[in-house]
C-alpha positions as CSV (number, residue, x, y, z in Angstrom):
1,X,47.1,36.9,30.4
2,X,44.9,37.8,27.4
3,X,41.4,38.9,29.5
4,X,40.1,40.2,25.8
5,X,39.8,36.5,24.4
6,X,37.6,36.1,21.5
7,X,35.5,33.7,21.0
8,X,35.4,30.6,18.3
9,X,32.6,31.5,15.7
10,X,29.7,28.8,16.4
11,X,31.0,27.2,12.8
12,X,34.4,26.4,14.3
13,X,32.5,24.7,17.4
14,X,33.5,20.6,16.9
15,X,30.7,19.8,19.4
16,X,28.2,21.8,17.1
17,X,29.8,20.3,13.7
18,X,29.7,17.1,15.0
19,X,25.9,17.5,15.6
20,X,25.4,19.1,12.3
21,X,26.9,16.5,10.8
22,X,25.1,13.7,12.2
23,X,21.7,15.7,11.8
24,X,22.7,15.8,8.2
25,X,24.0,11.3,8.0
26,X,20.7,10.8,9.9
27,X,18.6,12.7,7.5
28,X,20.1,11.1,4.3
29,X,20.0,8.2,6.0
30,X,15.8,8.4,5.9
31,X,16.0,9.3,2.6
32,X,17.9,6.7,1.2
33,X,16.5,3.8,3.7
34,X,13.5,2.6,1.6
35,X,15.4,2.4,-1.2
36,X,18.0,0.4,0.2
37,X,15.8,-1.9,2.0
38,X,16.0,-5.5,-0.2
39,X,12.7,-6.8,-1.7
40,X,12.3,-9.8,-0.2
41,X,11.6,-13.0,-2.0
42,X,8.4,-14.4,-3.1
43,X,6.4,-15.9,0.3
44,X,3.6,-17.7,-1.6
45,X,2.3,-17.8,-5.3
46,X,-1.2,-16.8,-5.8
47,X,-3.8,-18.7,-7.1
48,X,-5.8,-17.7,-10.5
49,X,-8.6,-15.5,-9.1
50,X,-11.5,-13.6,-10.9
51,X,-13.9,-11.1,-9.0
52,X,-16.1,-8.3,-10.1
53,X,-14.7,-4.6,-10.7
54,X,-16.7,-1.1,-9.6
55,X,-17.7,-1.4,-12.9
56,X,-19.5,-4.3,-13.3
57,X,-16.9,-6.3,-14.9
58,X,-15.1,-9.4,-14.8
59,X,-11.5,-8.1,-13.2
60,X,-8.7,-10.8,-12.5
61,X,-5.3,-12.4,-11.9
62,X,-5.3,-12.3,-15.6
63,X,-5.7,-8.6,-16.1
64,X,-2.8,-8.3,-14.2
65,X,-0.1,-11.3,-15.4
66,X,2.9,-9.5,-16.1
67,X,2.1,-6.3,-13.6
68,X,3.2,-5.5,-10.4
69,X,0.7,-4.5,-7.5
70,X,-0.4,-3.4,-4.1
71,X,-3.5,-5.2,-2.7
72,X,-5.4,-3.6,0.3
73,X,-8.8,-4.9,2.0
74,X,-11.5,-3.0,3.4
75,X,-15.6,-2.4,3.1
76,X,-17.3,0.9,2.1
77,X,-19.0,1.6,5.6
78,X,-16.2,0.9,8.1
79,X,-15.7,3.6,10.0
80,X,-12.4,2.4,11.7
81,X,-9.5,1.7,9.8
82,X,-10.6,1.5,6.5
83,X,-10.8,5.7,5.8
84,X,-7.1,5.6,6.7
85,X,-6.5,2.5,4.6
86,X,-8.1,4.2,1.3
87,X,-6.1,7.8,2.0
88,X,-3.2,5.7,2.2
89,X,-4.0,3.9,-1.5
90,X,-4.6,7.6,-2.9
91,X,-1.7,8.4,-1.5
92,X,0.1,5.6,-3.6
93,X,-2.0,6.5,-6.5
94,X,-1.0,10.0,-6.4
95,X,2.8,9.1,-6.0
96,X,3.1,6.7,-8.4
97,X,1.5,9.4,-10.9
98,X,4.2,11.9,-9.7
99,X,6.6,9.2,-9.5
100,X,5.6,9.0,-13.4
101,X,5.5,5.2,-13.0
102,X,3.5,4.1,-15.9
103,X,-0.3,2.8,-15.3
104,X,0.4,-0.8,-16.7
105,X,3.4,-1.1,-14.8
106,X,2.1,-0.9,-11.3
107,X,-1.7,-1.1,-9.9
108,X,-3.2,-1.2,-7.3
109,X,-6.2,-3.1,-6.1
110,X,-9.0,-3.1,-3.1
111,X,-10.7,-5.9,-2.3
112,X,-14.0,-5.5,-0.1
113,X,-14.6,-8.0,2.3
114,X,-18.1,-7.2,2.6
115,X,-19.4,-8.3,-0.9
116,X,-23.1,-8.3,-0.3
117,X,-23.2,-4.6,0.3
118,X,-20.2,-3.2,-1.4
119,X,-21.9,-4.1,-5.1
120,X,-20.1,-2.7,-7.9
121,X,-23.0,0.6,-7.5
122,X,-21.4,0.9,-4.0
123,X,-17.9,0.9,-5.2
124,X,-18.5,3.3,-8.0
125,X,-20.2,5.7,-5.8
126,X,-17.2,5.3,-3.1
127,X,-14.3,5.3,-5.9
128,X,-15.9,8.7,-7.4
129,X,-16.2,10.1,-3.5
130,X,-12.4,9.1,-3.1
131,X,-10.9,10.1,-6.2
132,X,-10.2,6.9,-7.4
133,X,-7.9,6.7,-10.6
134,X,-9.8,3.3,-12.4
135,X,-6.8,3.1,-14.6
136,X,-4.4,2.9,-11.8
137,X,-6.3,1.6,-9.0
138,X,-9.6,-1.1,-9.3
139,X,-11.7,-1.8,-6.9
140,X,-13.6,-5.1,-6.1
141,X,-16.4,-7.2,-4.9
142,X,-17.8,-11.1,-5.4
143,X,-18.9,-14.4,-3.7
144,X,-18.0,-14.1,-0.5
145,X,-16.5,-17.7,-0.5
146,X,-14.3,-16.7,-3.4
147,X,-13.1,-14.1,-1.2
148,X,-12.5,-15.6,1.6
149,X,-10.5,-18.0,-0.3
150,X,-8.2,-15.8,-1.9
151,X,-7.8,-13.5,1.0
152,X,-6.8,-16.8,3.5
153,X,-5.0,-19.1,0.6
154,X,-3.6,-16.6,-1.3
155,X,-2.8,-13.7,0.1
156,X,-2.1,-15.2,3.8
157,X,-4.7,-13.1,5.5
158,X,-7.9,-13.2,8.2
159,X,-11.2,-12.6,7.2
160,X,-14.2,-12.3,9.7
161,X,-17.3,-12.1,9.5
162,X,-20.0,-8.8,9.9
163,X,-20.6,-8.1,13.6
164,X,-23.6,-6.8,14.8
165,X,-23.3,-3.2,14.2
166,X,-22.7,-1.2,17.7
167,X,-24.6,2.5,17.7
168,X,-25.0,2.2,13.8
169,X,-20.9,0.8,13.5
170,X,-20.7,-2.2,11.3
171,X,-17.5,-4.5,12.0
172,X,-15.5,-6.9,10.0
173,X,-12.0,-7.9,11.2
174,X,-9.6,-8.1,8.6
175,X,-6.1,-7.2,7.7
176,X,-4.7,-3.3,7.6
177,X,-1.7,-4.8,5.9
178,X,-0.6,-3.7,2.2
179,X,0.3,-7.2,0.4
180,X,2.6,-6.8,-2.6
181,X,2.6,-9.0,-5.7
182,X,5.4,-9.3,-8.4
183,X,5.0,-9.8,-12.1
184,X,4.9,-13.4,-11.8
185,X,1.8,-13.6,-9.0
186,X,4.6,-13.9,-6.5
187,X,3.5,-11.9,-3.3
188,X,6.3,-10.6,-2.0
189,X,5.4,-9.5,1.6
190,X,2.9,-7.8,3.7
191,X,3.6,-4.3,4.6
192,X,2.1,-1.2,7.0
193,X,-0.3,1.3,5.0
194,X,1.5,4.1,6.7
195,X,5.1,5.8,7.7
196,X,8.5,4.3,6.5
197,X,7.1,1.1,5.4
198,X,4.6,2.7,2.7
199,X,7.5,4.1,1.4
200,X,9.6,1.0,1.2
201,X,6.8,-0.6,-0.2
202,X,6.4,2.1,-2.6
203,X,10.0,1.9,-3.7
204,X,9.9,-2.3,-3.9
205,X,6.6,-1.9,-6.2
206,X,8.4,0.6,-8.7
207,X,11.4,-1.7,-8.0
208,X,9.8,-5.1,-9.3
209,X,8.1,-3.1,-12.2
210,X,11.4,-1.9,-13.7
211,X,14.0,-4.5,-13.3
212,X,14.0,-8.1,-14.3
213,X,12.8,-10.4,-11.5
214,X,14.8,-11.1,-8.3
């Protein structure tokens, strides 16, 4: 009997292959999971809606007719979800950019739900502190019934109204859902503003922008 037996190399191992391997399957799997991921069809077609830009402007469904983009809600002074909402939009910004998606293709809009005090002063100010891109990514104000309306008609979501503010925190309940809207004012699904599911939304966006519609 050989006592001087040497040993497999690690590389011949088929317990330690068969983990590399499936480290490797899972991995690619990750990767390739937004892009696989079906954009579903259209829940709900959006209304005609016009509100007021950062700039002072007139800003609309129309500007957008024949674009794809990524709606968010949120108000200047929330201090609860709304700073991780807006890193999340820059992130988009910044990967469409890199993604070299161009800016007519796919934008992206905010839509404040507290209109009396995010005036288009307030949201130049906050798109300036945030690095806001204004031909990628518009922010907006208005009536406060026009909002509501679109927010609960159009794109399916709550709106509440301004809380008392609670050791200087001011509070309106609203959605921390992405919505996504075809070409054809289709929206096309609610989605989370972080993880896996900014990146399949991401991926849908660019997606709807560059072939013909599903």
């Amino acid at each position: 009997m050989n006592s001087a037996r040497q040993e497999r190399p690690w590389f011949r191992n088929p317990f330690i292959l068969y983990f590399l391997i499936g480290i490797i399957l899972l991995t690619a799997a990750r990767l390739l999971w937004p892009e696989k991921s079906p954009v579903p069809d259209a829940l709900i077609e959006l209304p005609g809606w016009e509100l007021t830009d950062q700039d002072g402007n007139r800003f609309g469904s129309a500007d957008l007719e024949g674009r794809v983009y990524i709606a968010s809600f949120f108000f200047t002074r929330c201090r609860t979800i709304c700073p991780t909402l807006t890193r999340s939009m820059r992130t988009l910004q910044d990967r469409l950019a890199e993604e070299g998606v161009d800016l007519d293709r796919v934008k992206l809009v905010s839509i404040s739900v507290d209109p009396e005090y995010d005036t288009p002063e307030v949201l130049q100010g906050f798109a300036i502190l945030h690095g806001v891109d204004p031909a990628r990514w518009t922010l907006l104000t208005g009536e406060r019934p026009a909002i509501r309306a679109l927010l609960e008609n159009g794109f399916m979501v709550g709106m509440g109204e301004l809380s008392q503010p609670t050791e200087g925190l001011f509070d309106i309940a609203h959605s921390a859902k992405f919505a996504l809207v075809d070409r054809s004012g289709g929206m096309r699904g609610h989605y989370a503003s972080e993880g896996h599911e900014r990146d399949i939304l991401l991926q849908h966006a660019i997606y709807l922008a560059e072939h013909p519609q599903p």
